[in-house]
C-alpha positions as CSV (number, residue, x, y, z in Angstrom):
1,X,-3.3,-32.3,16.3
2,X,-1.4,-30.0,18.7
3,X,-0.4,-26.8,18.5
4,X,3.3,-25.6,18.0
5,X,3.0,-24.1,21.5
6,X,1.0,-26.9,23.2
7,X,2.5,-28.9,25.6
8,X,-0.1,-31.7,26.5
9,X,-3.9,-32.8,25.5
10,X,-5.3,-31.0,28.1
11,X,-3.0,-27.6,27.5
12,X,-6.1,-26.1,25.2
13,X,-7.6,-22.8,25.4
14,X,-11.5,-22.4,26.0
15,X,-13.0,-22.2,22.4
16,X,-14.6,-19.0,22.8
17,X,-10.9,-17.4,23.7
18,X,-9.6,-19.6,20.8
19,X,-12.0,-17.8,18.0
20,X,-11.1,-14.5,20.0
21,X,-7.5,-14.4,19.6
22,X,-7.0,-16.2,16.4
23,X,-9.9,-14.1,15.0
24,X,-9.2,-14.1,11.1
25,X,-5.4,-14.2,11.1
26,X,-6.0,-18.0,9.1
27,X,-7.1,-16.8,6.3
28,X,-5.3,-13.6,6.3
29,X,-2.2,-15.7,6.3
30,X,-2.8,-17.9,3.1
31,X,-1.7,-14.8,1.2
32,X,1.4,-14.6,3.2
33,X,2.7,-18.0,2.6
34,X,5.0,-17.9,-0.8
35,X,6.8,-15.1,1.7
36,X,7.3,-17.7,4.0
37,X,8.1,-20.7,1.7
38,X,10.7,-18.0,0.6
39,X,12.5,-17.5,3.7
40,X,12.4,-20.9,5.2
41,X,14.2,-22.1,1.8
42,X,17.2,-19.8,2.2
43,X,16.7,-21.1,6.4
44,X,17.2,-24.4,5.6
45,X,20.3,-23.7,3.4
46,X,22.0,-21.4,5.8
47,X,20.8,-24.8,8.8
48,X,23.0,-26.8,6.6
49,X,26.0,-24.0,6.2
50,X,26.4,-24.3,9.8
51,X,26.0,-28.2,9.9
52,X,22.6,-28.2,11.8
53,X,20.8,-30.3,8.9
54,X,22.7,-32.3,6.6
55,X,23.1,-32.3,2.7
56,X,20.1,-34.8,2.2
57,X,18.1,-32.9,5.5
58,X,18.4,-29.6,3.3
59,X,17.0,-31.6,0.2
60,X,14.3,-32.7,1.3
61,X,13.3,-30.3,3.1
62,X,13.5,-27.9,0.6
63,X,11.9,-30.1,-2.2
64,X,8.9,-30.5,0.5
65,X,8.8,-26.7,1.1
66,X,8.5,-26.8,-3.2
67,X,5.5,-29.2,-3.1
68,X,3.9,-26.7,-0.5
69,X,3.7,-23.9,-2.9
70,X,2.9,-26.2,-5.6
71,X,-0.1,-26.6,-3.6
72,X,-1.1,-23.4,-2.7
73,X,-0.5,-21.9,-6.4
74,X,-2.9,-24.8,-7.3
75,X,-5.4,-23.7,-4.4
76,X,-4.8,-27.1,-3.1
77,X,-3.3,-25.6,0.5
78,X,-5.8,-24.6,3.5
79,X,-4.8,-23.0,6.7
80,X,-7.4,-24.7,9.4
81,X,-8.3,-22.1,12.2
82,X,-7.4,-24.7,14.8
83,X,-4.0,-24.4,13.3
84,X,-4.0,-20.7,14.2
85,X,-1.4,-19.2,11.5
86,X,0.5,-20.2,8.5
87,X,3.3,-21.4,10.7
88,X,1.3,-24.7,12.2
89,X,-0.1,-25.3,8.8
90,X,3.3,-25.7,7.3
91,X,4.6,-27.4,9.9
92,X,1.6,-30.1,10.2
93,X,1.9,-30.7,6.7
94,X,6.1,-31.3,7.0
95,X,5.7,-33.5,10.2
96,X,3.3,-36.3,8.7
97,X,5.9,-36.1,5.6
98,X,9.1,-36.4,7.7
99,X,9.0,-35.4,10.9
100,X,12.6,-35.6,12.6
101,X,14.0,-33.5,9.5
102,X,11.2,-30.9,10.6
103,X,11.9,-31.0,13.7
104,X,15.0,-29.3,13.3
105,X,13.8,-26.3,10.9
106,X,12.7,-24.6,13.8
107,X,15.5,-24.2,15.0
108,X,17.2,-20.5,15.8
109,X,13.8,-19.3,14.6
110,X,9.9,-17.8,16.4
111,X,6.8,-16.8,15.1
112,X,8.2,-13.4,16.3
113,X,10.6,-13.7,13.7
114,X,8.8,-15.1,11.4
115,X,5.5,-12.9,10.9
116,X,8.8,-9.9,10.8
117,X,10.3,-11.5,7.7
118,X,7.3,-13.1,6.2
119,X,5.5,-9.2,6.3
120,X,9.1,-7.9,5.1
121,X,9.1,-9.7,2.3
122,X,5.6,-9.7,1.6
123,X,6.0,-5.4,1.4
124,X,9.0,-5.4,-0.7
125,X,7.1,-7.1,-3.4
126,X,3.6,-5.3,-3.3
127,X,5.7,-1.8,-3.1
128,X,7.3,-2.6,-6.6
129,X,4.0,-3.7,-8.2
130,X,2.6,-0.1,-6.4
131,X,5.6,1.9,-8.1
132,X,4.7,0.1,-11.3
133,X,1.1,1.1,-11.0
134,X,2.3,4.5,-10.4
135,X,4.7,5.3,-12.9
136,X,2.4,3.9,-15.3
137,X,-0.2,6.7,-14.1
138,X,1.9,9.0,-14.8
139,X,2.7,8.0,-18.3
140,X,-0.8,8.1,-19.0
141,X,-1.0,11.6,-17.0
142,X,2.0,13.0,-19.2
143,X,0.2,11.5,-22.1
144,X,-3.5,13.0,-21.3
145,X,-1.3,16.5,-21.0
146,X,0.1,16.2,-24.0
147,X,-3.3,15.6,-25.9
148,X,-5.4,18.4,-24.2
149,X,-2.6,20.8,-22.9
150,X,-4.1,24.1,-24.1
151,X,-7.7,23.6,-23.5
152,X,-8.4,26.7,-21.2
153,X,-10.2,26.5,-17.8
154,X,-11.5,28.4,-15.1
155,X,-8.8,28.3,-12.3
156,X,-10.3,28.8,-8.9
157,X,-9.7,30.2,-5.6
158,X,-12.4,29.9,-2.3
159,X,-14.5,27.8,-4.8
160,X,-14.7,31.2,-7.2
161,X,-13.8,32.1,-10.2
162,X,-10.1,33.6,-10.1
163,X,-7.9,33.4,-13.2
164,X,-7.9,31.5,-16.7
165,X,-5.6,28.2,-16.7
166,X,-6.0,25.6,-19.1
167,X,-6.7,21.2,-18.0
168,X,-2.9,20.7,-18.5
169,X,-1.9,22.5,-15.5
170,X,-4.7,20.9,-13.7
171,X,-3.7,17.3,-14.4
172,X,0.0,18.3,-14.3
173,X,-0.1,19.6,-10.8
174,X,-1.2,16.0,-9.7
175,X,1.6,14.0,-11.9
176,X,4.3,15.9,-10.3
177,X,3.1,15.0,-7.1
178,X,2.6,11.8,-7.6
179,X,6.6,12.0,-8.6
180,X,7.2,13.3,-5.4
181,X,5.2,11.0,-3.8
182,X,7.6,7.7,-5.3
183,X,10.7,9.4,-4.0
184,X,9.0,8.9,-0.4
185,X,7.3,5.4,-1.4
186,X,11.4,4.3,-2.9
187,X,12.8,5.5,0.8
188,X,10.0,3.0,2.6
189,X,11.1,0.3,0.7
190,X,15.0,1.0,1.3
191,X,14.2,1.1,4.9
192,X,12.2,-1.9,4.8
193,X,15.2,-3.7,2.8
194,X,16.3,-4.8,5.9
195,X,16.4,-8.8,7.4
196,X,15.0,-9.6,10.7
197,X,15.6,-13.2,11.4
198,X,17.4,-14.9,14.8
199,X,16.1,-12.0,16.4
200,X,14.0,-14.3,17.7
201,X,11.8,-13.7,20.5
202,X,13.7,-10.4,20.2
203,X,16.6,-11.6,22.8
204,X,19.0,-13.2,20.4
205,X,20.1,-16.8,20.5
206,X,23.6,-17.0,20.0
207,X,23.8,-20.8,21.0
208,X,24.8,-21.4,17.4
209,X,27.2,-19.7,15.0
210,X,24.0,-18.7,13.1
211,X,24.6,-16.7,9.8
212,X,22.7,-14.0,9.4
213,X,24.0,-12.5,6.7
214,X,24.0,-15.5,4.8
215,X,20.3,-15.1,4.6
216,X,20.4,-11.7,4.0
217,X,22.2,-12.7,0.6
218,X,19.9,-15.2,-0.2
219,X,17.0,-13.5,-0.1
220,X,18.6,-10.4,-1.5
221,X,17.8,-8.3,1.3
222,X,20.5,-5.0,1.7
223,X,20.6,-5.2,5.2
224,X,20.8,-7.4,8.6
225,X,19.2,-5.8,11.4
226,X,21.6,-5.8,14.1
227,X,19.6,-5.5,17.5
228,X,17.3,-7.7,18.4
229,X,14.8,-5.7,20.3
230,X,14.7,-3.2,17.7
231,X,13.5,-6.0,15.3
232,X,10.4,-6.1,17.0
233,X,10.3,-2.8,17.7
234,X,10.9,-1.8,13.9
235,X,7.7,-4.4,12.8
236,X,4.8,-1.6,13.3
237,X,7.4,1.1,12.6
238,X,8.4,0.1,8.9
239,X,5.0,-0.8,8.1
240,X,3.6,2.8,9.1
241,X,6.1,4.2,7.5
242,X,5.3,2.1,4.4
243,X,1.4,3.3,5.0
244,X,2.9,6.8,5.3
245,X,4.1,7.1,2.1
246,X,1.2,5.5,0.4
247,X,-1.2,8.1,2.3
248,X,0.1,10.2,0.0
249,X,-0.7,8.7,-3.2
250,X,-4.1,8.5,-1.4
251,X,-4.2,12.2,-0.7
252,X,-3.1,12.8,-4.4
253,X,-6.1,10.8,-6.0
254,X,-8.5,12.3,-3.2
255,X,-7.8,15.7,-4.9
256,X,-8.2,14.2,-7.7
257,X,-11.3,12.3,-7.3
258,X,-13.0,15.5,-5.5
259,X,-11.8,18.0,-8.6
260,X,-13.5,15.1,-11.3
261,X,-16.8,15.0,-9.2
262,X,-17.4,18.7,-9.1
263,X,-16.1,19.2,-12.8
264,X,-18.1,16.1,-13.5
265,X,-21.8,17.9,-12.6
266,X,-24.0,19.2,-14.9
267,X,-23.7,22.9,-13.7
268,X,-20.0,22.6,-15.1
269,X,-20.0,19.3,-17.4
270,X,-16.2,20.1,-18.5
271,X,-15.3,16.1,-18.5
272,X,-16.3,13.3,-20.2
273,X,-16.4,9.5,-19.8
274,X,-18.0,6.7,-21.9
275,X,-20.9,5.7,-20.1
276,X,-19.3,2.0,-19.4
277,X,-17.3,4.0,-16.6
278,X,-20.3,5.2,-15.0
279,X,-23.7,3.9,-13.2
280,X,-27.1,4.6,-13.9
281,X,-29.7,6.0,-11.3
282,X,-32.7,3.3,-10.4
283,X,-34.9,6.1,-9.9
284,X,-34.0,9.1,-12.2
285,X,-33.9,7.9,-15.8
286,X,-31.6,10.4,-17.2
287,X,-29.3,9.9,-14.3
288,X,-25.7,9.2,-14.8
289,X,-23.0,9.3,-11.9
290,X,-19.1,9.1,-11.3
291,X,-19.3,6.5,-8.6
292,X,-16.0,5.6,-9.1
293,X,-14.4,8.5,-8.3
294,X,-16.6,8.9,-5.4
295,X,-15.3,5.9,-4.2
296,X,-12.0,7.1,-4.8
297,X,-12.8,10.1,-3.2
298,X,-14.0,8.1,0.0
299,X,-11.6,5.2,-0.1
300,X,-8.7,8.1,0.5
301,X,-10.7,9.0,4.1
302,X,-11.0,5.6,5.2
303,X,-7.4,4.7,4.2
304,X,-6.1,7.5,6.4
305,X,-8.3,6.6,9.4
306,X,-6.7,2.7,8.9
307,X,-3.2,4.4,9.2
308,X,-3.7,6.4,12.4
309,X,-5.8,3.1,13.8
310,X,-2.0,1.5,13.5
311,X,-0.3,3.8,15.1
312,X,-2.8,3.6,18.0
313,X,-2.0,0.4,18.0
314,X,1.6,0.6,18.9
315,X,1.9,3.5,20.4
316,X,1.4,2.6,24.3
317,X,3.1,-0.8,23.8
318,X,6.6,-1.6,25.1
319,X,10.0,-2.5,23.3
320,X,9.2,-5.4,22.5
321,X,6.5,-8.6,21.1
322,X,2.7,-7.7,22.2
323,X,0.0,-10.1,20.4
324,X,-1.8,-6.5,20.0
325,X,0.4,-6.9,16.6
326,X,-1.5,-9.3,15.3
327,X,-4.9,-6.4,15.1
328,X,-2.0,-4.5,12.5
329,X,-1.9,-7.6,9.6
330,X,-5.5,-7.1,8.8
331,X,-5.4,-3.4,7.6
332,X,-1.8,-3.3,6.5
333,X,-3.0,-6.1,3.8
334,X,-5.9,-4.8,3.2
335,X,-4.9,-1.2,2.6
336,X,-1.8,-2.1,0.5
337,X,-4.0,-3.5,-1.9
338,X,-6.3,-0.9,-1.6
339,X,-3.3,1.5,-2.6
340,X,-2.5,-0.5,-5.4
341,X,-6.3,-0.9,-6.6
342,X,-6.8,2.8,-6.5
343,X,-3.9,3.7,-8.6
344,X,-4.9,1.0,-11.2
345,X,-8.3,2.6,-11.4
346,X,-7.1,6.2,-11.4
347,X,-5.2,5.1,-14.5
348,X,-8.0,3.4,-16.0
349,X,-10.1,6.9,-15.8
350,X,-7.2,9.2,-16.9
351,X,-6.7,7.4,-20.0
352,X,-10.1,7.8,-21.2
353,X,-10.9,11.1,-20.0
354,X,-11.5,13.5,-22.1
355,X,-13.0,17.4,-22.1
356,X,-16.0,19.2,-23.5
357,X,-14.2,22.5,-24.6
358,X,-17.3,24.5,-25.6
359,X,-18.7,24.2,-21.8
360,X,-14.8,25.2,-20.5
361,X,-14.3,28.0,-23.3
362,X,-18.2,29.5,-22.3
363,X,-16.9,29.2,-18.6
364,X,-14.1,31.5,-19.1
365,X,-16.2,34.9,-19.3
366,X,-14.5,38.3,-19.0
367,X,-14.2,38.5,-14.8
368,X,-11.6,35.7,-15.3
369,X,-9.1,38.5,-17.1
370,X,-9.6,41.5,-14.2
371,X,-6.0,40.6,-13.0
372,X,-4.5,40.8,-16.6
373,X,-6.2,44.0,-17.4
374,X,-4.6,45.4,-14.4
375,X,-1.2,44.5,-15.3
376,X,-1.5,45.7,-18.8
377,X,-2.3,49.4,-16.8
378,X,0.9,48.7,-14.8
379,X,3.0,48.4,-18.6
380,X,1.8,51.9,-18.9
381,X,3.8,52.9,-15.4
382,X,0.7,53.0,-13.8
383,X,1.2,51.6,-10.0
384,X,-0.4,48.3,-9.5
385,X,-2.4,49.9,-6.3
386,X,-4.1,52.0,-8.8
387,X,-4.8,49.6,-11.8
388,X,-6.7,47.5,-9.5
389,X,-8.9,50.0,-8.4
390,X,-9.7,51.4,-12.0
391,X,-10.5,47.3,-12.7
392,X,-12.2,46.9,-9.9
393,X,-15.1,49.5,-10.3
394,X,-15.3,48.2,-13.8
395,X,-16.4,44.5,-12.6
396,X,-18.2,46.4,-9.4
């Protein structure tokens, strides 16, 4: 079987560079191809709008684009790694069903394009199901507020005891900045609203009166892109700034994790979780630990490394195409769902946390209340200056 590219039997790359540049991107690829059965349906259609394929051509083709998905939702569709990509698979398994009608899909379109749409696509969907997962955290944050608002704590500066707050403020601080965090998560996915296609190998071709806004409408897209070498230009772009916005979230549930580890230790013990949300030590018997938020914790690090890899990446590249891309899909999957997984467990834990008040009322002793006592001096037109020296030799 050749390859899309291939030009004749002997036009085959040494195996060794074969496995080195196709890597993993096969398998990566299966979970990109309901994107692309997406996008080559409303392809074909706007093929037959400008008389390419005829009324029958489009049928079929798009009824054999149906039975493809119907495959891979039944787990029935493999991409070989002598295929390379999604793109060979499809179109192996079109040609041996009718290949002159195939022939003709690829027409007015590149893999350039197509891993640009495919990827689009692909981000508009996991960023709703991420501001789902978010809004529902916060629901369960505004809940958990609700239910132990005025349970006083130790508030802390320089890792010392400062002044008395209670675990509302605590929790509340992160739900509003998780709220911030979706107005910057909603702008990623109204830049990334944005359709690609016919931009080719990022040079136009306007051999044909292709529509691309026809498309555009199809697959409900906002926007056409209008230059061509900004399309490729734009693929690492839009997907860091997706990864920005996300790194945010991340940031959020690091503090997060990192406050629930410390506040999870016996020296302070002022949360609780069942025991089904924990692990056990193989060593230490009466051993219990918050590994999850630990992993939280350290999940956050490694997804901000994975987002400065990706701008290394692109950063010393030209304009336009570079097969470094392809080293981008891997951790841009990957981390997405690492987003989304993170968020879904956060929630899990917030929801069931709860609070030993005795161990935060005994942690609020008297030193917590020095900056009060000085203020009640200052009602008494005493100057502020001087009410904290009088407090401060008492606590001395």
């Amino acid at each position: 079987m050749k390859k899309i590219w291939q030009k004749n039997e002997s036009n085959i790359n040494n195996l060794l560079i074969e496995d080195y540049t196709v890597w993993n991107d096969y398998i990566l690829d299966l979970e990109l191809i309901p994107y692309d059965i997406k996008w080559s349906k409303a392809h074909v259609k706007m093929l037959n709008k400008i008389w390419i394929l005829t009324l029958d051509e489009k049928n079929i083709l798009l009824s054999w684009l149906d039975e493809i998905m119907d495959l891979y939702n039944s787990w029935d569709f493999i991409i070989d790694k002598y295929q390379e990509d999604w793109h060979t698979a499809i179109e192996s398994y079109l040609t041996e069903k009718f290949w002159e009608v195939w022939k003709k899909i690829h027409t007015a379109r590149s893999r350039n394009d197509q891993i640009l749409i495919t990827t689009r696509l692909f981000t508009l969907d996991k960023i709703k199901d991420v501001i789902l997962s978010i809004e529902e955290l916060i629901k369960s944050f505004e809940s958990k507020i609700n239910e132990i608002w005025n349970v006083i704590m130790p508030g802390y500066t320089h890792t010392q005891k400062a002044m008395p707050t209670n675990i509302g403020t605590w929790l509340w601080s992160i739900k509003d900045s998780l709220k911030d965090d979706l107005l910057l998560i909603k702008a990623s996915e109204a830049i990334n609203n944005q359709n690609p296609l016919w931009s080719v190998a990022w040079f136009w071709e306007d051999v044909f009166w292709i529509d691309r806004d026809f498309v555009t409408s199809e697959l409900w897209l906002n926007k056409t892109q209008e230059n061509p070498m900004y399309c490729a230009y734009s693929r690492w772009k839009f997907e860091n700034i997706v990864l920005q916005s996300l790194t945010q979230v991340m940031l959020d549930l690091w503090k997060l994790a990192n406050d629930m580890v410390l506040f999870s230790s016996k020296e302070f013990d002022f949360l609780t979780l069942s025991d089904d949300f924990k692990t056990w030590s193989s060593v230490m018997p009466q051993k219990k630990n918050w590994d999850v938020m630990e992993l939280v914790r350290w999940n956050s690090n490694l997804f901000l490394s994975y987002e400065f890899a990706t701008k290394e990446i692109f950063k010393n590249l030209l304009s336009w195409y570079n097969r470094d891309y392809q080293l981008t899909k891997e951790p841009y999957l990957k981390w997405i769902k690492l987003c989304l997984d993170t968020v879904n467990i956060c929630n899990l834990v917030i929801s069931n946390l709860g609070v030993n008040q005795e161990k935060l009322s005994n942690a609020c002793t008297d030193e917590l209340y020095a900056t009060k006592e000085a203020y009640e001096l200052v009602k008494w037109w005493m100057t502020f200056r001087d009410a904290y020296k009088i407090v401060w030799k008492k606590y001395m």
